[in-house]
Structure formats: C-alpha cells, structure tokens
MDAnalysis code that builds the backbone (N, CA, C; Angstrom):
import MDAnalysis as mda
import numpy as np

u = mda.Universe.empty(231, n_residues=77, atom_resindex=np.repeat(np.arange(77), 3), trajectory=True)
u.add_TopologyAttr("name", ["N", "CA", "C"] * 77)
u.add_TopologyAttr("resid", np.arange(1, 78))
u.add_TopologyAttr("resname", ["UNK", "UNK", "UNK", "UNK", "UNK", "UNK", "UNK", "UNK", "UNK", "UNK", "UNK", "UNK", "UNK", "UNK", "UNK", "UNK", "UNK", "UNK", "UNK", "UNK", "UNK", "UNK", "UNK", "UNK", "UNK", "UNK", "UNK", "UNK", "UNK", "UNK", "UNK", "UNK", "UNK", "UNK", "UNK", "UNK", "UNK", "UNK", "UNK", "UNK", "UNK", "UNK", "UNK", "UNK", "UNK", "UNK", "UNK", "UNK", "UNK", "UNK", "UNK", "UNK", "UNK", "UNK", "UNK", "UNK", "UNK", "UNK", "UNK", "UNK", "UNK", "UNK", "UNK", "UNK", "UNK", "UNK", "UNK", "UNK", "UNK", "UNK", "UNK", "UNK", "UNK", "UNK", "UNK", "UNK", "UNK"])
u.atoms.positions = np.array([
    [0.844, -1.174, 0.000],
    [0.000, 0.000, 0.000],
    [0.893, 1.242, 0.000],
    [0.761, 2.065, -0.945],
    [1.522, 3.306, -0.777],
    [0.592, 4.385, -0.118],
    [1.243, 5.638, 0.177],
    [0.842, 6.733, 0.885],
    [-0.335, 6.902, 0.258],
    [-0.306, 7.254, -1.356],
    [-1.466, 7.496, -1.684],
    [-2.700, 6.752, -1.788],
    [-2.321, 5.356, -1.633],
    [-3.761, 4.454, -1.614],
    [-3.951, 4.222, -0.326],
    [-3.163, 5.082, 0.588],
    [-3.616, 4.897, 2.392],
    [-4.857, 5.872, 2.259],
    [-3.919, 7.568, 1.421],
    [-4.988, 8.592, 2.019],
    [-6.391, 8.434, 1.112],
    [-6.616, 7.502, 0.328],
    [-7.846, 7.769, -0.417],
    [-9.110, 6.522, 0.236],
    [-8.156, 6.265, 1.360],
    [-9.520, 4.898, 2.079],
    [-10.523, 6.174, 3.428],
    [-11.347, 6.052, 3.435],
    [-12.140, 6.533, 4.165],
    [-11.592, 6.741, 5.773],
    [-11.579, 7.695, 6.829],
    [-11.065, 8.290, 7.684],
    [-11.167, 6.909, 8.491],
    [-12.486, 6.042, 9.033],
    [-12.554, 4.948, 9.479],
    [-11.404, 4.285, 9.111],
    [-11.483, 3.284, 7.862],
    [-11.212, 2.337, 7.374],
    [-9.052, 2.714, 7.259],
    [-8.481, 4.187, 7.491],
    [-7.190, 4.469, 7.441],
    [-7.293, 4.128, 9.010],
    [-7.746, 4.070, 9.945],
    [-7.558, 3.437, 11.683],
    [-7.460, 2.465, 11.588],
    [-8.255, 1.746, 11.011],
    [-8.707, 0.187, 11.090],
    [-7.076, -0.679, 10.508],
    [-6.561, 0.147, 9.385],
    [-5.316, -0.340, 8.562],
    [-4.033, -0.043, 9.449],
    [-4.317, 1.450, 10.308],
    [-3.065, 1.761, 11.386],
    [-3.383, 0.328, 12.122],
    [-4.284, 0.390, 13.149],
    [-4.265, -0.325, 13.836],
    [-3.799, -1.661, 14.003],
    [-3.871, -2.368, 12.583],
    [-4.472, -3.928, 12.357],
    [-2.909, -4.468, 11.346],
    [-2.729, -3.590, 10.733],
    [-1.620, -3.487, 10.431],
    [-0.783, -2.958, 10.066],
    [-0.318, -1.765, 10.596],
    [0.840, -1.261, 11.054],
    [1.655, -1.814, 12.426],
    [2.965, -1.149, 12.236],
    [4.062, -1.729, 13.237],
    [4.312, -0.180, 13.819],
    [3.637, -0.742, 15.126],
    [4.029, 0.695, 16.438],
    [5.424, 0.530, 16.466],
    [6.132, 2.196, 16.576],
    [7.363, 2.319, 16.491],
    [7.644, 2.854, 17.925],
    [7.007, 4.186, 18.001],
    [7.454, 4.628, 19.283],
    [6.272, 5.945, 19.809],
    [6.611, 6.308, 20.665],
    [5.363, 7.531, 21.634],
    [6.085, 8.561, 22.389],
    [5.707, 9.590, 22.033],
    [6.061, 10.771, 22.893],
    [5.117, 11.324, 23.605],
    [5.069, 12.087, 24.720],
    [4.019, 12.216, 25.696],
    [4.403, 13.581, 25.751],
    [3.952, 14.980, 25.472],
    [4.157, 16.494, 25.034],
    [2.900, 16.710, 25.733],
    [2.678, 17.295, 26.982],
    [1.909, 18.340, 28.148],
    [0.980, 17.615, 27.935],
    [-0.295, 17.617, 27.701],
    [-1.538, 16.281, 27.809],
    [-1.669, 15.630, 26.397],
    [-1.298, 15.415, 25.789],
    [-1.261, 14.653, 24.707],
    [0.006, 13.640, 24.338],
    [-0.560, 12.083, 24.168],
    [0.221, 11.231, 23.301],
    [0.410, 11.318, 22.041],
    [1.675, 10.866, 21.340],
    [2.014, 11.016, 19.541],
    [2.296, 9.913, 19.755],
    [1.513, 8.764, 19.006],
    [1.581, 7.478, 18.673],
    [2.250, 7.367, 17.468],
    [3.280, 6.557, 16.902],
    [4.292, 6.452, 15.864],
    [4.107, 5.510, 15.286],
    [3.705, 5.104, 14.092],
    [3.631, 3.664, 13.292],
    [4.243, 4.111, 12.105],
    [4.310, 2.267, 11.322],
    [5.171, 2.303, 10.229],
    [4.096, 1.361, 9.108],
    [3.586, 1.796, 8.347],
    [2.692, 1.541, 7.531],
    [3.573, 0.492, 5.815],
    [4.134, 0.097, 5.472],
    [4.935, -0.048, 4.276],
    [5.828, 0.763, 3.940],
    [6.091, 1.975, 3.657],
    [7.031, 3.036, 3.095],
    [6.940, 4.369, 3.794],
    [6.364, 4.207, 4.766],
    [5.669, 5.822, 4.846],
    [5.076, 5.241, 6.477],
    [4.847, 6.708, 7.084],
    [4.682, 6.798, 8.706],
    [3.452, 7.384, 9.385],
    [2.703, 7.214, 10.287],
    [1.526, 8.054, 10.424],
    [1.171, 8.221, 11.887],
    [1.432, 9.315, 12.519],
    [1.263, 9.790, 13.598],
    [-0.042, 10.051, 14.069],
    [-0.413, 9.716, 15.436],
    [-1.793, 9.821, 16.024],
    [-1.641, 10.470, 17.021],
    [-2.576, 11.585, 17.107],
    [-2.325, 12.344, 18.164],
    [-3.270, 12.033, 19.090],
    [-3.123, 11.335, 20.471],
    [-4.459, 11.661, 21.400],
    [-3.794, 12.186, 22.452],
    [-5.492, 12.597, 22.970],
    [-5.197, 14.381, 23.821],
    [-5.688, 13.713, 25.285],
    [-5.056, 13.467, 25.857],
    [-5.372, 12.995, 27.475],
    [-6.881, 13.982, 27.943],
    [-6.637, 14.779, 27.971],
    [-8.393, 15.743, 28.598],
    [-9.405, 14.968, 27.466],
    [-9.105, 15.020, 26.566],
    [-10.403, 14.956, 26.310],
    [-10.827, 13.433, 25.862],
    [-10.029, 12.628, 26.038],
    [-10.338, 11.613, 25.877],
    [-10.443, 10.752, 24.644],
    [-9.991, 11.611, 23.663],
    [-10.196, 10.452, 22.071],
    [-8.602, 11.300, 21.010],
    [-8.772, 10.625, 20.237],
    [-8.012, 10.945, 19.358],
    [-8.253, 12.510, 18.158],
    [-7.116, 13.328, 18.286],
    [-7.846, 14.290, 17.928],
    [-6.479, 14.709, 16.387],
    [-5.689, 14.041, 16.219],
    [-5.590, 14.224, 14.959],
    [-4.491, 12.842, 14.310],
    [-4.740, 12.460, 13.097],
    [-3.795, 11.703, 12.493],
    [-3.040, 12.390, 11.243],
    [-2.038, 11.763, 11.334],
    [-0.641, 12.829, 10.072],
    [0.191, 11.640, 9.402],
    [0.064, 11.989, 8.090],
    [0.799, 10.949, 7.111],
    [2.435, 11.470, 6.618],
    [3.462, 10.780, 6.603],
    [4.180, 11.857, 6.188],
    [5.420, 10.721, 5.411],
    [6.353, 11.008, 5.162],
    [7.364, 9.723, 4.681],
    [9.037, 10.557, 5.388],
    [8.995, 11.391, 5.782],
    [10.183, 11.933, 5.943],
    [9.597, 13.258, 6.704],
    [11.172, 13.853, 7.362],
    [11.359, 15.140, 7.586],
    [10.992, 15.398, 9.311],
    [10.319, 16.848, 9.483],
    [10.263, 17.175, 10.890],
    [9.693, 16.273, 11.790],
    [8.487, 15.698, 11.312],
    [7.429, 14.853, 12.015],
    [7.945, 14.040, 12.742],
    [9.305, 13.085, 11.840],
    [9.993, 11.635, 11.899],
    [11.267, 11.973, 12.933],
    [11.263, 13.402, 12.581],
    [12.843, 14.137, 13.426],
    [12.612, 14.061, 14.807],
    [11.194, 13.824, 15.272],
    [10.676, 14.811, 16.495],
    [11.014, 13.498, 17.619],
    [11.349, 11.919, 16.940],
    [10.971, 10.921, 17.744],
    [12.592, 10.171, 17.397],
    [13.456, 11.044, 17.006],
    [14.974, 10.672, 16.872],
    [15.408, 11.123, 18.120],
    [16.392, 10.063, 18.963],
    [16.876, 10.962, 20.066],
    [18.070, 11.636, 19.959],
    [18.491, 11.397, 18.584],
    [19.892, 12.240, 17.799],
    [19.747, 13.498, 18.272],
    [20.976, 14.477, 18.203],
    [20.690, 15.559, 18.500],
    [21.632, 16.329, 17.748],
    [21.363, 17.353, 17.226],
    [22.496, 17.954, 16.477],
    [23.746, 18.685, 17.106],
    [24.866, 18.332, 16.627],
    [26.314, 19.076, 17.108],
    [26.450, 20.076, 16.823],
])
C-alpha cells in the first residue's frame, strides 16, 4: 500500500489499517497529549491523542522530515 492508496480509504477504514496493520514504532508524551508512531509499508503516520479529552484528535501521514525528526533521540552538534 503506498501513501497514496492509504490517504484515499475513508477516515474509518485508514484506523482500522493503522491499527491492524501497522508496526508501532514509538510515543512521545508532550503536556496532555500522546504522539503514537507507526510504520505503515514506506511511509509513517502519527496519532495524536489528547489525554483531557479523551479520544483521538488528529492523524498525520508523512514519509520523511520534521514529524519523523521529532521521535529521533539524535541531537544535532
């Protein structure tokens, strides 16, 4: 499945594919909200849930760059 035949499945049915099969990578915990990290085939998709309020309040597709940077514990010299 590439990025683009992830984003054209219905908002449901792109959870159902994180969930069921994707490979959890890693989680950051930033003031009341979790960033859930998975690895989908080629490409990565972040879930944001928000501790107050109780559900998930955004998902992000991306293949590279800041998103992927944020969960490196590298640090620049």
């Amino acid at each position: 499945m590439t990025l683009y035949d992830f984003s054209r499945l219905s908002e449901q049915v792109q959870y159902d594919t994180v969930f069921k099969k994707g490979t959890f990578l890693d989680i950051k915990v930033e003031g009341g909200s979790r960033f859930l990290l998975y690895a989908l085939a080629k490409f990565f998709i972040e879930i944001e849930y928000c501790n107050n309020q109780n559900k998930i309040v955004a998902k992000r597709t991306f293949k590279e760059g800041e998103l992927l940077d944020k969960y490196s514990d590298f640090t620049s010299l």
